[in-house]
VEXDREN-2710 file (C-alpha; in Angstrom, 1 decimal):
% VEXDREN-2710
k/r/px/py/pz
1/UNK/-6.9/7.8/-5.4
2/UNK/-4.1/9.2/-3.6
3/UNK/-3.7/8.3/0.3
4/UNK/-3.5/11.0/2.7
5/UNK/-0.2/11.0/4.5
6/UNK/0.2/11.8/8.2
7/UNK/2.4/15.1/8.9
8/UNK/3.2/14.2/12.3
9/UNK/6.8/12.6/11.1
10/UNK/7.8/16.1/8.8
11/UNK/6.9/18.2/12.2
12/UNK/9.0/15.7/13.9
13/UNK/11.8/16.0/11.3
14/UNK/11.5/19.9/11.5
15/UNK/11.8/20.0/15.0
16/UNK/14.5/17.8/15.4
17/UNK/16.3/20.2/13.5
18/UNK/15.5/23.4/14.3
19/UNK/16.5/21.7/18.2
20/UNK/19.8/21.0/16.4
21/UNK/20.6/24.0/14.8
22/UNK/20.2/26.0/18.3
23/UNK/22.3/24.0/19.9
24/UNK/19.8/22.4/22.1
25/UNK/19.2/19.1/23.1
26/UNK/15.5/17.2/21.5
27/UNK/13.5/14.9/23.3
28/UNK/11.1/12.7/22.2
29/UNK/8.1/12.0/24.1
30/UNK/6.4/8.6/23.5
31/UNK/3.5/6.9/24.7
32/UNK/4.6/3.6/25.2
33/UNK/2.6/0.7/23.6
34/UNK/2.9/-3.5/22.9
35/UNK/4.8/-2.3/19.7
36/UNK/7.2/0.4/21.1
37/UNK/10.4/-1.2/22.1
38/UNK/12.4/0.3/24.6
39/UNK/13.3/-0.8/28.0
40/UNK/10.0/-1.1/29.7
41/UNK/12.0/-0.4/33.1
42/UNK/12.2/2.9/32.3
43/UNK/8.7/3.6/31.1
44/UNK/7.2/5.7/33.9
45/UNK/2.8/6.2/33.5
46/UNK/3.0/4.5/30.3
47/UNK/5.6/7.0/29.0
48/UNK/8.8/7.3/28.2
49/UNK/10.9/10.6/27.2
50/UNK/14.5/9.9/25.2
51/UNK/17.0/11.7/24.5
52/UNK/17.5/12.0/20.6
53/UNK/20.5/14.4/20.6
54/UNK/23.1/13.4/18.2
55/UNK/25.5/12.9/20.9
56/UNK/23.0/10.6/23.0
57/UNK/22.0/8.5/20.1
58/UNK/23.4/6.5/17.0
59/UNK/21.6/5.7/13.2
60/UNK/18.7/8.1/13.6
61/UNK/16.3/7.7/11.5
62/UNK/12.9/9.6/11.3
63/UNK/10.7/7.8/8.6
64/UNK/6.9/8.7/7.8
65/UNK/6.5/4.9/9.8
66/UNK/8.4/5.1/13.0
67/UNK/12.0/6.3/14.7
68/UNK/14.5/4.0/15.2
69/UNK/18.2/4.5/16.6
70/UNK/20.4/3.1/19.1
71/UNK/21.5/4.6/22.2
72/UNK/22.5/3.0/26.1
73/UNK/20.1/3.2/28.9
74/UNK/22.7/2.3/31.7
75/UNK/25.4/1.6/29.7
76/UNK/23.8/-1.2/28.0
77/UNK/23.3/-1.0/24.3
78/UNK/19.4/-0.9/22.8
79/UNK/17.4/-0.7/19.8
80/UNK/14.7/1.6/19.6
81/UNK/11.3/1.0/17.6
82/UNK/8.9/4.4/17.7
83/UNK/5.6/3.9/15.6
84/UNK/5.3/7.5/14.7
85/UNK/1.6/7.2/16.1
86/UNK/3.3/6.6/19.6
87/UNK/5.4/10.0/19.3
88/UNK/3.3/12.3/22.2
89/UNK/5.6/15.0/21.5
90/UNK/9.3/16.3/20.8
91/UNK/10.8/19.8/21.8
92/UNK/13.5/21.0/23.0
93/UNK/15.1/19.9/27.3
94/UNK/16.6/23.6/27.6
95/UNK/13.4/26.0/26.0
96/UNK/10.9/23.3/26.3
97/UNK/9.4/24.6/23.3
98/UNK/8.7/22.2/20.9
99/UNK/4.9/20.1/19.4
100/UNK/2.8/17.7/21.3
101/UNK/0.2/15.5/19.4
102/UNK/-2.7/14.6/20.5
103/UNK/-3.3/10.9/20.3
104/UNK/-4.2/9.1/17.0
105/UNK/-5.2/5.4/16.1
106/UNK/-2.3/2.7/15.5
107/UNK/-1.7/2.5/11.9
108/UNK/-2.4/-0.6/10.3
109/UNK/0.0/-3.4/10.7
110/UNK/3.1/-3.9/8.0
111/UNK/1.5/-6.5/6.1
112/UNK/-1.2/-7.1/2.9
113/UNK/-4.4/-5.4/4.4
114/UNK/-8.3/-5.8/3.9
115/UNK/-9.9/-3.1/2.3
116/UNK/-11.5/-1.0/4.5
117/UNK/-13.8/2.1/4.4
118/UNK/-12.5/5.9/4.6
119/UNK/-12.7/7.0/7.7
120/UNK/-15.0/10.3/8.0
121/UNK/-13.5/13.4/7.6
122/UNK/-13.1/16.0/10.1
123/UNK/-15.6/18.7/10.4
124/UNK/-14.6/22.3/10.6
125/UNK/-11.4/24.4/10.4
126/UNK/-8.0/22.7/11.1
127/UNK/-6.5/23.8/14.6
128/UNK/-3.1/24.5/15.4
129/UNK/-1.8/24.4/18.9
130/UNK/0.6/26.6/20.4
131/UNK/3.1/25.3/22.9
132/UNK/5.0/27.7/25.0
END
């Protein structure tokens, strides 16, 4: 049995892109958990919205997982952790078009698991969202 895999990170991937190849700037827009780290003294609401441009950011990388890079928040150096369940949304600081996703369940910890029971599937036609 093959496990279903999320497509939040490949929209996430495609965006970042498509924000790079215009020659605007991404944003990522996180909802800020115990297992994101960033500086919690910029977390506003329980959010927090980074800059992922490649000139604001170093050792991007956008696995199926999480997003992780470096970058300064007030010229100090930081680490970022991003479970991609935390990712709210990413588009673009000069269009503001971009994706939002509405919230999902944490994943399940790195680490041997129990087994547990499929969760029901979704009744209905899929439904895409248009952002403007």
């Amino acid at each position: 049995m093959t496990t279903r895999r999320s497509t939040r990170p490949y929209m996430i991937r495609a965006i970042y892109e498509w924000c790079s190849d215009c020659g605007e700037t991404p944003f990522l827009s996180v909802r800020v958990s115990d297992r994101v780290v960033v500086p919690r003294e910029y977390v506003r609401d329980g959010e927090i919205v980074l800059n992922v441009s490649a000139s604001a950011i170093r050792h991007l990388v956008i696995a199926n997982d999480a997003v992780t890079f470096s970058t300064r928040f007030g010229g100090v150096s930081h680490e970022v952790f991003v479970p991609i369940d935390a990712v709210a949304g990413i588009f673009s600081r000069e269009s503001g078009q971009g994706m939002f996703f509405e919230a999902e369940e944490p994943g399940p910890a790195a680490g041997p698991s129990a087994p547990t029971d499929a969760p029901p599937r979704p009744v209905g036609r899929p439904k895409l969202h248009r952002v403007k």
